[in-house]
The first five atom37 places (N, CA, C, CB, O) and aatype in JSON, in Angstrom:
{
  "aatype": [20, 20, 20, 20, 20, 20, 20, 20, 20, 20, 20, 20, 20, 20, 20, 20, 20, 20, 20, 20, 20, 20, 20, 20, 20, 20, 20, 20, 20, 20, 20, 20, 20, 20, 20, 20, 20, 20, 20, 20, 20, 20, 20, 20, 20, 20, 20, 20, 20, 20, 20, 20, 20, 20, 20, 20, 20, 20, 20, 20, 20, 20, 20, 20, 20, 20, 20, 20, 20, 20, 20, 20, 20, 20, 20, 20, 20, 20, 20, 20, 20, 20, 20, 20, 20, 20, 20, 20, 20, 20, 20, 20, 20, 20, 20, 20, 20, 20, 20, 20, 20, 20, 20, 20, 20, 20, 20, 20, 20, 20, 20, 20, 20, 20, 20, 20, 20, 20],
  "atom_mask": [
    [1, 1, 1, 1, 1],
    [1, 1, 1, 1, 1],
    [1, 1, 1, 1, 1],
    [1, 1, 1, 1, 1],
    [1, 1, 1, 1, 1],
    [1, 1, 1, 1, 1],
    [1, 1, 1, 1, 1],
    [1, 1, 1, 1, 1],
    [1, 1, 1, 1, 1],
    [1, 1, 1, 1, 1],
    [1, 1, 1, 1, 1],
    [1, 1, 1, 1, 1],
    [1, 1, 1, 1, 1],
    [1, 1, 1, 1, 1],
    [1, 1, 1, 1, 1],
    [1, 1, 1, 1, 1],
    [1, 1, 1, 1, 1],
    [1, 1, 1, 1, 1],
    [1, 1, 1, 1, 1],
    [1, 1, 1, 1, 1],
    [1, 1, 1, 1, 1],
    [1, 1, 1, 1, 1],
    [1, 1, 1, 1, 1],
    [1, 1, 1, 1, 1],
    [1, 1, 1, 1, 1],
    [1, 1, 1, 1, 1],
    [1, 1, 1, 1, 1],
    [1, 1, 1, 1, 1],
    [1, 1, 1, 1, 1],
    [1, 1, 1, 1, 1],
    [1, 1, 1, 1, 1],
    [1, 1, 1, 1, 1],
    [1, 1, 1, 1, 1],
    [1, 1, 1, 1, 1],
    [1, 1, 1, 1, 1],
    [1, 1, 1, 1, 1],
    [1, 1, 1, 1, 1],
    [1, 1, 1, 1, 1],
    [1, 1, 1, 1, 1],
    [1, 1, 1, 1, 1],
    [1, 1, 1, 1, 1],
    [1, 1, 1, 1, 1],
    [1, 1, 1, 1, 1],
    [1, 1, 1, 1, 1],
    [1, 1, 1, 1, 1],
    [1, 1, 1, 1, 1],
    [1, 1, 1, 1, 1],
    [1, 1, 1, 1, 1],
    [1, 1, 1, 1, 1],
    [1, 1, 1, 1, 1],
    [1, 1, 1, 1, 1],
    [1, 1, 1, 1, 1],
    [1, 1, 1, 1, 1],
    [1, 1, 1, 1, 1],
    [1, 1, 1, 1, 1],
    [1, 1, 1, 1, 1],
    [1, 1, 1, 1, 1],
    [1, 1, 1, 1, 1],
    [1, 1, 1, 1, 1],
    [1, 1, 1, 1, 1],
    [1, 1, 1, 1, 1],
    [1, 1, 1, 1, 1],
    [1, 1, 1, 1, 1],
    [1, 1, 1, 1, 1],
    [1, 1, 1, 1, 1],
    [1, 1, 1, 1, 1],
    [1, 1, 1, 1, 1],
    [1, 1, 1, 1, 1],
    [1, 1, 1, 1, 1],
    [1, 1, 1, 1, 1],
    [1, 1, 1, 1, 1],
    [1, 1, 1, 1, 1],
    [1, 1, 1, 1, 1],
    [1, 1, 1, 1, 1],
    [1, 1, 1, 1, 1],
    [1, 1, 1, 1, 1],
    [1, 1, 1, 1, 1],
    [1, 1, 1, 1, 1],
    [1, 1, 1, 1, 1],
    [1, 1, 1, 1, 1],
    [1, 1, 1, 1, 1],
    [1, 1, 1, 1, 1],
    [1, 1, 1, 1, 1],
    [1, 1, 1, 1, 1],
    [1, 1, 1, 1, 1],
    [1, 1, 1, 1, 1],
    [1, 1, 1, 1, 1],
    [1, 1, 1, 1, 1],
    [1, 1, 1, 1, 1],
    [1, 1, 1, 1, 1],
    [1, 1, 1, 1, 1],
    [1, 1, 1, 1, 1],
    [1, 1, 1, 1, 1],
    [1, 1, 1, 1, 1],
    [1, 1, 1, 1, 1],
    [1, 1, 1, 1, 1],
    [1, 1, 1, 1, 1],
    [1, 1, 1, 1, 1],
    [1, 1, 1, 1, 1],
    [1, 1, 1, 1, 1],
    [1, 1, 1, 1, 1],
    [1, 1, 1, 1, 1],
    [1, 1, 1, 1, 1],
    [1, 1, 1, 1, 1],
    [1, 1, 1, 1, 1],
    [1, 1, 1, 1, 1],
    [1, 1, 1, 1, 1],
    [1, 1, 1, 1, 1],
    [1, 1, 1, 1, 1],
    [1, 1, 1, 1, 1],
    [1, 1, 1, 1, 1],
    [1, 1, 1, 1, 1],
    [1, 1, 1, 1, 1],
    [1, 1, 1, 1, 1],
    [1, 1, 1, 1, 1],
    [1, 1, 1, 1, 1],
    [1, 1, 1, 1, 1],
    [1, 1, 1, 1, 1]
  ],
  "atom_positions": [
    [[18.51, -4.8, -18.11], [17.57, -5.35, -17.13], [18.14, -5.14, -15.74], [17.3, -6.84, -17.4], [19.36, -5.04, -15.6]],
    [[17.42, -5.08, -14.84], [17.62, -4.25, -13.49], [17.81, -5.81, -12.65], [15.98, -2.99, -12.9], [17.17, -6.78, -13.06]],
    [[18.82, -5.96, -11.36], [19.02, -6.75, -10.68], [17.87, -6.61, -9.81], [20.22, -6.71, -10.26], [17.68, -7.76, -9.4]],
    [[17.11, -5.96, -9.36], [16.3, -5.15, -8.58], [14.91, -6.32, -8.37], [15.97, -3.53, -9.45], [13.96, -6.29, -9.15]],
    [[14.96, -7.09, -7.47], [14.01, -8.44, -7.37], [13.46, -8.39, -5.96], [14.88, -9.99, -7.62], [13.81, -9.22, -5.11]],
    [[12.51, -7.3, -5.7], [12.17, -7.51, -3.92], [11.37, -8.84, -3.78], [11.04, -6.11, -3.16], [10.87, -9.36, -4.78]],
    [[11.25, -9.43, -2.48], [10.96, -10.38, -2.47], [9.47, -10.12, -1.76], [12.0, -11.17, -1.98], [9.14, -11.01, -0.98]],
    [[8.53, -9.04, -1.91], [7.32, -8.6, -1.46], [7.27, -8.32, -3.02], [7.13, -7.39, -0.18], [8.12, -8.03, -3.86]],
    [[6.03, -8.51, -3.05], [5.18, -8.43, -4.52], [3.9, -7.59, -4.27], [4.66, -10.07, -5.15], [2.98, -8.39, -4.14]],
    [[3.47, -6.37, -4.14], [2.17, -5.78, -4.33], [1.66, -5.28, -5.4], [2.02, -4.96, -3.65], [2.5, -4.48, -5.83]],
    [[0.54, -5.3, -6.23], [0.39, -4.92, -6.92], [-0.66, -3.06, -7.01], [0.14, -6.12, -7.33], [-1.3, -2.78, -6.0]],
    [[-0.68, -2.48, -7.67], [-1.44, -1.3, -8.17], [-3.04, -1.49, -7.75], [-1.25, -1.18, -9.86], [-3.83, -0.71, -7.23]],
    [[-3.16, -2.79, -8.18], [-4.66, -3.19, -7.89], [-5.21, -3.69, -6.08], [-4.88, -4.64, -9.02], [-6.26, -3.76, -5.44]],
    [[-4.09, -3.88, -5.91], [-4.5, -4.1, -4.26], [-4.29, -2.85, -3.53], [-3.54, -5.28, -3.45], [-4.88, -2.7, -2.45]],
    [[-3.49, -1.89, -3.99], [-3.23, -0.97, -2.93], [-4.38, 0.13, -3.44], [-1.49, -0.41, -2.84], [-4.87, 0.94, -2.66]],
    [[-4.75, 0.07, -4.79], [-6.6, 0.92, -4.57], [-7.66, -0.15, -3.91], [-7.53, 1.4, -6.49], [-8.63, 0.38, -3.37]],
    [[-7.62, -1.28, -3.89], [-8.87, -2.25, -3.51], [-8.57, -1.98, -1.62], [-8.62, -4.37, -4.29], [-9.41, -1.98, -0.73]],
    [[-6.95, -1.76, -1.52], [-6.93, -2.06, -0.12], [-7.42, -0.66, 0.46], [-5.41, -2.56, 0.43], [-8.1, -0.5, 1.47]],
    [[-6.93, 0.3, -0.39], [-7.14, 2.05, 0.23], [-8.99, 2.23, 0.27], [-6.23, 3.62, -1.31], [-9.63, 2.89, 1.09]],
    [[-9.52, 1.44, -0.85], [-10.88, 1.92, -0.94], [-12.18, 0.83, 0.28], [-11.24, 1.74, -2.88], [-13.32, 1.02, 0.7]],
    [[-11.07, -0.38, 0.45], [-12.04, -1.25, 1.84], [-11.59, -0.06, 3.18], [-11.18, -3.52, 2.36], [-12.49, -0.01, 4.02]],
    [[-11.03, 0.37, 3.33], [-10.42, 1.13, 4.7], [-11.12, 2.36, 4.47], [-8.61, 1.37, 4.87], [-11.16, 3.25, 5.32]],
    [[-11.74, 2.47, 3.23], [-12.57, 4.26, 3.31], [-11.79, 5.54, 3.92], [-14.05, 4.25, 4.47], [-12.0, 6.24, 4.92]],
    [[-10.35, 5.54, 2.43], [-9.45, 6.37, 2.67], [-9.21, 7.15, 0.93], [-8.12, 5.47, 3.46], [-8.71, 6.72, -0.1]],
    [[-9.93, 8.6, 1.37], [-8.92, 8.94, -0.21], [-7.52, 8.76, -0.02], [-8.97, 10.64, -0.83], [-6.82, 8.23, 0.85]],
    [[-7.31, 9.46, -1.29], [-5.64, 8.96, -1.44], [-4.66, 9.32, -0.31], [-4.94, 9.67, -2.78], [-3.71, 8.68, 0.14]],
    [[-5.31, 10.93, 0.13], [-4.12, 11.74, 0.98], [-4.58, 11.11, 2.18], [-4.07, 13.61, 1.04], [-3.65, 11.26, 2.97]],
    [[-5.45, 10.51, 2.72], [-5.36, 9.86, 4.18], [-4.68, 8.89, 3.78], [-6.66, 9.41, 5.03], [-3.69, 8.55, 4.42]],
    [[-5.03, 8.3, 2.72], [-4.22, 6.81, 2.36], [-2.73, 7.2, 2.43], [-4.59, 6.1, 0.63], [-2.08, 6.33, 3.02]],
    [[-1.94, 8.3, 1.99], [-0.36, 8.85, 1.9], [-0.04, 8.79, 3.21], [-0.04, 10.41, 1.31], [1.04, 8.28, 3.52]],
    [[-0.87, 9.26, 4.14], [-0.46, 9.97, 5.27], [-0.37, 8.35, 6.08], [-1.67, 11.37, 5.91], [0.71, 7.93, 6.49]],
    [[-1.5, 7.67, 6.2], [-1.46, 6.09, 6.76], [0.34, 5.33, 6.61], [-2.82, 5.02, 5.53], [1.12, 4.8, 7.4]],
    [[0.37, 5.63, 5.27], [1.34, 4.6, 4.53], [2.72, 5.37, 4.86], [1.02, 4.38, 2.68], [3.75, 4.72, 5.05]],
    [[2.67, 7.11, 4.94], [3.95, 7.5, 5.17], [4.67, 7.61, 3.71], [4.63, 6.47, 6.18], [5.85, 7.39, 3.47]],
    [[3.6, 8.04, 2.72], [4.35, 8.64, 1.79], [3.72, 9.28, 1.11], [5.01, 8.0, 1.14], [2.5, 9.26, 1.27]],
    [[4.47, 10.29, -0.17], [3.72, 11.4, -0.76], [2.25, 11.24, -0.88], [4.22, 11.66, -2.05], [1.74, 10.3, -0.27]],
    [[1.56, 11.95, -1.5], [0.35, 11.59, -2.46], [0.46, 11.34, -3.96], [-0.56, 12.65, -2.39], [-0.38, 10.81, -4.68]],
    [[2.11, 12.0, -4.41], [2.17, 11.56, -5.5], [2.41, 10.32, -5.89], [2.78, 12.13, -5.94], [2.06, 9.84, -6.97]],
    [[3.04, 9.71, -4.96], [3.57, 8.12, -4.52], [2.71, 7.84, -4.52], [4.26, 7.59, -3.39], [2.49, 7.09, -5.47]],
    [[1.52, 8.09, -3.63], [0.6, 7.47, -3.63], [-0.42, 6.77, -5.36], [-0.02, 8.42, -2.68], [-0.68, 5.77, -6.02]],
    [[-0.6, 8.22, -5.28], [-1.39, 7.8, -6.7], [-0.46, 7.35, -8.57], [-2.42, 9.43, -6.93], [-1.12, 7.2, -9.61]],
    [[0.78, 7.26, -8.52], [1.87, 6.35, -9.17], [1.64, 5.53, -8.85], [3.11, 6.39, -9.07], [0.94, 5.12, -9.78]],
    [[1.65, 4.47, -7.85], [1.22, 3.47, -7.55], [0.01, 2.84, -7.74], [1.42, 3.51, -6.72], [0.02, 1.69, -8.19]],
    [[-1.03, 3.38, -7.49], [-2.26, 3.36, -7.88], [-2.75, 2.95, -9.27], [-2.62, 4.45, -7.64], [-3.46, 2.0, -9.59]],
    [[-2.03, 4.15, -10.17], [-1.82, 3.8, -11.44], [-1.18, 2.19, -12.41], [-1.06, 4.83, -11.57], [-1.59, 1.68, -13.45]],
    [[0.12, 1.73, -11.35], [0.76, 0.34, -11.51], [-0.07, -0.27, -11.82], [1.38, -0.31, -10.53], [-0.82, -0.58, -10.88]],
    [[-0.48, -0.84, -13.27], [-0.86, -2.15, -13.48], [-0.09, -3.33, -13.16], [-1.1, -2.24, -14.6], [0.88, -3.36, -13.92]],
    [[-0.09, -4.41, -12.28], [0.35, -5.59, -11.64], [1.34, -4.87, -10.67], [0.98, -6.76, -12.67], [1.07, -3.84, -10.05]],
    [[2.64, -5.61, -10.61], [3.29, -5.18, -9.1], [4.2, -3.87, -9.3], [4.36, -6.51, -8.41], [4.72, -3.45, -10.33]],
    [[4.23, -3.38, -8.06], [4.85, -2.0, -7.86], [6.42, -2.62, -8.22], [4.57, -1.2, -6.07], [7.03, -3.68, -8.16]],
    [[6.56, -1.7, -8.49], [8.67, -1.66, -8.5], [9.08, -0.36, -7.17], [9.6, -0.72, -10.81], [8.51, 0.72, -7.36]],
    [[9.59, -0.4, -6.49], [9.88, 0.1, -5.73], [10.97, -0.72, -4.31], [8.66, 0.59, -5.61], [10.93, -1.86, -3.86]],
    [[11.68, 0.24, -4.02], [12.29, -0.18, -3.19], [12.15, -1.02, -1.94], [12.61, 0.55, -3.05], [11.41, -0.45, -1.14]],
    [[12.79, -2.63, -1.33], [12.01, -3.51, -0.35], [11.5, -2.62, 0.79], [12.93, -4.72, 0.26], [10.33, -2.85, 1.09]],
    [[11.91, -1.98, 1.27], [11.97, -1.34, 2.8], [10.64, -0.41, 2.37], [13.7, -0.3, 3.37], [10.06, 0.17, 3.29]],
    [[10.31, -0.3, 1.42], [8.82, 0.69, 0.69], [7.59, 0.33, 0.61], [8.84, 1.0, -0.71], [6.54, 0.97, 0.76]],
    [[7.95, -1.51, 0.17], [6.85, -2.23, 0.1], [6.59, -3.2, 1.32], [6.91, -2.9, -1.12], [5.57, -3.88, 1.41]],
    [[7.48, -3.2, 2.14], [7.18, -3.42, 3.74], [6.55, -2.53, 4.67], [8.3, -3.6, 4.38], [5.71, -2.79, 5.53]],
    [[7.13, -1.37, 4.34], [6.3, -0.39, 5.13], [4.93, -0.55, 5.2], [6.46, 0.86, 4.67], [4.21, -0.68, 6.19]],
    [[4.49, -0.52, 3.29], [3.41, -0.17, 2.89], [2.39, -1.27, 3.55], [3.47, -0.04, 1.41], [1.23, -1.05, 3.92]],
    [[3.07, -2.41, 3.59], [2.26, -3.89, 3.7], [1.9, -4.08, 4.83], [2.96, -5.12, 3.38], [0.86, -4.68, 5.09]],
    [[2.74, -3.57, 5.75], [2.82, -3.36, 7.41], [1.67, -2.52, 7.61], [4.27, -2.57, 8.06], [0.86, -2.95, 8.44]],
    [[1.38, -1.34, 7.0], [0.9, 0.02, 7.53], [-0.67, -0.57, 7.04], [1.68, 1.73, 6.68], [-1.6, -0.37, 7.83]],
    [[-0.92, -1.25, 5.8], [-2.32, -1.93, 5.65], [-2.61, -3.16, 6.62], [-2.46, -2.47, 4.15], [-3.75, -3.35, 7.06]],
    [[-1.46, -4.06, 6.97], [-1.95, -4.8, 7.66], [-2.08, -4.59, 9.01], [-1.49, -5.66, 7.45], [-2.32, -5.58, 9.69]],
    [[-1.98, -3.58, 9.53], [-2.36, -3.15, 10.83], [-3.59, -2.5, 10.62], [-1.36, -2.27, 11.51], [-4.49, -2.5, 11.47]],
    [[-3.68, -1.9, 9.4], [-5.34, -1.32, 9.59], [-6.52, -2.05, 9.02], [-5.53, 0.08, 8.91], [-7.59, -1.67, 8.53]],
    [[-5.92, -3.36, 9.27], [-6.56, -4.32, 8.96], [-6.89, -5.09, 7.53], [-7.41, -3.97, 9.45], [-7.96, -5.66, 7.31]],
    [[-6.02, -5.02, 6.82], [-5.66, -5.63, 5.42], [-4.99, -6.57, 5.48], [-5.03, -4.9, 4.55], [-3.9, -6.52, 6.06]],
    [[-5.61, -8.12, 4.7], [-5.15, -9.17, 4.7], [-4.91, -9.27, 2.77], [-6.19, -10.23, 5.63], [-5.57, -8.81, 1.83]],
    [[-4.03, -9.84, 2.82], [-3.07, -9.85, 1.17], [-3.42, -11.14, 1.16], [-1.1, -9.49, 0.97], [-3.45, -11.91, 2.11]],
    [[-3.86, -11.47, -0.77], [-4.21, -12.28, -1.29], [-3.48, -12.94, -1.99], [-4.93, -12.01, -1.69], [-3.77, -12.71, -3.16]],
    [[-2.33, -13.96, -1.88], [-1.66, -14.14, -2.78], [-2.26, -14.81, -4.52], [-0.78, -14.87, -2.04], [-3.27, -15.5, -4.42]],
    [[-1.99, -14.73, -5.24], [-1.93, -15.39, -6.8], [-2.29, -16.71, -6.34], [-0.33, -15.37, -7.74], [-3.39, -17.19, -6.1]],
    [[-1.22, -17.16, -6.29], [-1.83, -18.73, -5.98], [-1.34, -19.46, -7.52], [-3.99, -18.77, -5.69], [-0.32, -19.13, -8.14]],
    [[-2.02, -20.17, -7.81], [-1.74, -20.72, -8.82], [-3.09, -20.35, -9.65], [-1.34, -22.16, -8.56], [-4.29, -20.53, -9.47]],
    [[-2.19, -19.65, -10.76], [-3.55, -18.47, -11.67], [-3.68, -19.75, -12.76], [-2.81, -16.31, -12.71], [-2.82, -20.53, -13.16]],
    [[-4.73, -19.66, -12.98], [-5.48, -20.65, -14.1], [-6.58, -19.79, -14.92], [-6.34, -22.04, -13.29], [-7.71, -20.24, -15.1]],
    [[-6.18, -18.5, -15.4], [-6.96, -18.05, -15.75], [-8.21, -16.95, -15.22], [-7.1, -18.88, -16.07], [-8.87, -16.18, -15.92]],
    [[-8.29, -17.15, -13.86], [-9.39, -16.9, -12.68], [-8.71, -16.2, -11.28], [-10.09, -18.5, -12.21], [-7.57, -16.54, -10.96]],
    [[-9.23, -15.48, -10.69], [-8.95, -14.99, -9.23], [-7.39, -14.28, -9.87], [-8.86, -16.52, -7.73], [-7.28, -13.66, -10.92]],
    [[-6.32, -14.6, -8.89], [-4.97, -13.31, -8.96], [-5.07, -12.99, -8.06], [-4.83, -12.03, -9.81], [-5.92, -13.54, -7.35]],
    [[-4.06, -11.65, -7.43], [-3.93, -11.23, -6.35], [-4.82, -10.72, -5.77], [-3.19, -10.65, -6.31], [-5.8, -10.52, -6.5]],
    [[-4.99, -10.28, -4.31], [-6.29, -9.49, -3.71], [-6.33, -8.88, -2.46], [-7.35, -10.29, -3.6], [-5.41, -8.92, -1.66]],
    [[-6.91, -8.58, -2.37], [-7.16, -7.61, -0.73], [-8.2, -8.21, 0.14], [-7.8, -5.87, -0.95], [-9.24, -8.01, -0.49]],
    [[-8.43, -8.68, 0.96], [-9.47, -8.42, 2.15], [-9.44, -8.12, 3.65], [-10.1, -9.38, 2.21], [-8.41, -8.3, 4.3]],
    [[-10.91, -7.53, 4.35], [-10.36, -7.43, 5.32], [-10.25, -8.68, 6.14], [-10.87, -6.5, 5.83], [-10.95, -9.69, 6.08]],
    [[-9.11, -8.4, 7.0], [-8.77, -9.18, 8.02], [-10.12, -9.9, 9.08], [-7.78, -8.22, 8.8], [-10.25, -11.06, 9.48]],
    [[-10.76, -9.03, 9.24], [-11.85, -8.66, 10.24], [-12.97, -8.11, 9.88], [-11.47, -7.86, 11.12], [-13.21, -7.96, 8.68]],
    [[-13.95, -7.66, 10.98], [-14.99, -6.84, 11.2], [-14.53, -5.74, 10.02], [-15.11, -6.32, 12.85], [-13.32, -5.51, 9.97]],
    [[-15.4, -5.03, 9.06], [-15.03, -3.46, 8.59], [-14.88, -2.63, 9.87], [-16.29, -2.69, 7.58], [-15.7, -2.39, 10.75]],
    [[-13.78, -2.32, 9.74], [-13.42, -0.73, 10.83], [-12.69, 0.24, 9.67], [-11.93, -1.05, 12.55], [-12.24, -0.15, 8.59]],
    [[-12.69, 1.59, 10.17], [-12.62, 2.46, 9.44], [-10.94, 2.71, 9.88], [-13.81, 3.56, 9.63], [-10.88, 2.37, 11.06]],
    [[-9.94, 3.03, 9.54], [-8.95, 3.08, 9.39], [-8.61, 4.06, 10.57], [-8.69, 3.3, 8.11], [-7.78, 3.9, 11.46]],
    [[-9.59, 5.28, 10.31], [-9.1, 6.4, 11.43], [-8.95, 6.1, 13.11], [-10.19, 7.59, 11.35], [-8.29, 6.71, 13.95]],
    [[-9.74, 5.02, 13.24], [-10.52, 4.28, 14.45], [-8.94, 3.78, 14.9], [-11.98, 2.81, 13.99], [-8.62, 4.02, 16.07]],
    [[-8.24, 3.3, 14.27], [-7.21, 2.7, 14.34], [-5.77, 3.29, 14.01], [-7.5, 1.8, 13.7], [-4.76, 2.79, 14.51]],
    [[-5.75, 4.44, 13.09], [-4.61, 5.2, 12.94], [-5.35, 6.31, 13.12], [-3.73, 5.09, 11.69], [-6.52, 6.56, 12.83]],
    [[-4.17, 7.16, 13.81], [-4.66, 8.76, 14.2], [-3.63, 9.45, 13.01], [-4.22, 9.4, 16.21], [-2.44, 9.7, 13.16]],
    [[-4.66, 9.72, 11.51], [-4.57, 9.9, 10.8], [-4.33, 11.68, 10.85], [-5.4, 9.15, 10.3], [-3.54, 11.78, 9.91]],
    [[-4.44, 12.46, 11.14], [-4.03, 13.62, 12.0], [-2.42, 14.02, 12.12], [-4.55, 13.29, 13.41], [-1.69, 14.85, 11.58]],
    [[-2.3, 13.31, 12.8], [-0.72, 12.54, 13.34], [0.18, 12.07, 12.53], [-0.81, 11.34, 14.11], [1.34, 12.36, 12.82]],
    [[-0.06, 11.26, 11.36], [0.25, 10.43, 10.63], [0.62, 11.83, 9.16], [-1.09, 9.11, 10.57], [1.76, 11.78, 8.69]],
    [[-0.16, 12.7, 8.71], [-0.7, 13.52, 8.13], [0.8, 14.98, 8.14], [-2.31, 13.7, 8.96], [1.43, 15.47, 7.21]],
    [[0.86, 15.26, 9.79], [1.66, 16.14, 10.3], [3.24, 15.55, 9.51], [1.48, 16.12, 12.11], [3.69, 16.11, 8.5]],
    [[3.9, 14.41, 10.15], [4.66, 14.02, 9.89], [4.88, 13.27, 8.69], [4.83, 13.71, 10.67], [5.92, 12.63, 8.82]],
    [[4.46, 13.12, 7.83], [4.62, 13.13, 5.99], [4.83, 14.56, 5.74], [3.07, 12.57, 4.94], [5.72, 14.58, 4.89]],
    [[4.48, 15.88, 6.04], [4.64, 16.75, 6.02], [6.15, 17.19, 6.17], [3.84, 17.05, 6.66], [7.06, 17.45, 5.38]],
    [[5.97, 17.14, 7.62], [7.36, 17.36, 8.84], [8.51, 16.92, 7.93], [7.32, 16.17, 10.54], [9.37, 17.62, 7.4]],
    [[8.27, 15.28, 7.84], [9.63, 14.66, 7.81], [9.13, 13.59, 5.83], [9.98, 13.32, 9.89], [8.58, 12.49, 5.78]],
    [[9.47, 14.21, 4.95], [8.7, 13.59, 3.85], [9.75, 12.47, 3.14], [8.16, 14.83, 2.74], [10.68, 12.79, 2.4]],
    [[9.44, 11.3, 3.47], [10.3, 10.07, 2.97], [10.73, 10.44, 1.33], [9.28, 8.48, 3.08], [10.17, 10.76, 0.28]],
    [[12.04, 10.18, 1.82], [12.88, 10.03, 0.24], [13.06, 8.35, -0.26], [14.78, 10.77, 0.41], [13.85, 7.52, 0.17]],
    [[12.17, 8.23, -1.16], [11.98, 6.88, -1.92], [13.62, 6.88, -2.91], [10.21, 6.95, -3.09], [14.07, 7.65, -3.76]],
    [[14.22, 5.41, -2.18], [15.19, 5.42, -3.67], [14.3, 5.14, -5.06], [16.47, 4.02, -3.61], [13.13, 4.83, -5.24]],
    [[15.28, 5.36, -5.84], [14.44, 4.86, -7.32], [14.8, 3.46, -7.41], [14.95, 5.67, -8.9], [15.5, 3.14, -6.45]],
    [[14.61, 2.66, -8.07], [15.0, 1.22, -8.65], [15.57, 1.66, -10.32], [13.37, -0.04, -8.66], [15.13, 2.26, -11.3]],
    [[16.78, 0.94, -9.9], [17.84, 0.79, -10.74], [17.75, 0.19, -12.13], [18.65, 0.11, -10.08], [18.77, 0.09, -12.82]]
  ]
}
């Protein structure tokens, strides 16, 4: 068993609920977040929370909550509701707000090396 306990919890299901309120396929969604597309869609795949490195799932949490993604915590599950996504705000479209272009170049340029979890 892995010591490996980040103290950010996202799950598989919020980061498609969060990519699909922002009206982003996957590769704008990579390019937003600053990582592969294969990353991207591994994750995607995660049923309940990602395993991945803290500094990975901060990024990630950061890079939605600036484009306007508010995180749902669990709460106390009784069967009903669980984690979730909404927006923060008004719907705005992600690009409006990240110059996805830009964002796109440099995943390219400079392509983050994810540690693995141990």
């Amino acid at each position: 068993m892995s010591d490996f306990m980040p103290t950010i919890a996202i799950t598989g299901e919020q980061v498609r609920g969060a990519r699909a309120m922002l009206r982003l396929d996957q590769r704008e969604f990579a390019a937003l977040v600053h990582l592969t597309l294969g990353r991207v869609q591994k994750m995607e795949r995660t049923r309940g929370p990602i395993v991945a490195a803290e500094e990975v799932l901060k990024a990630m949490c950061g890079a939605l909550e600036e484009a306007g993604i508010e995180f749902i915590d669990a709460g106390p599950y009784e069967g009903i509701g669980g984690p979730g996504v909404r927006l923060a705000g008004p719907p705005e479209v992600a690009a409006e707000i990240v110059d996805l272009e830009t964002a796109a170049e440099e995943v390219v340029e400079k392509p983050q090396v994810i540690p693995k979890a141990s």
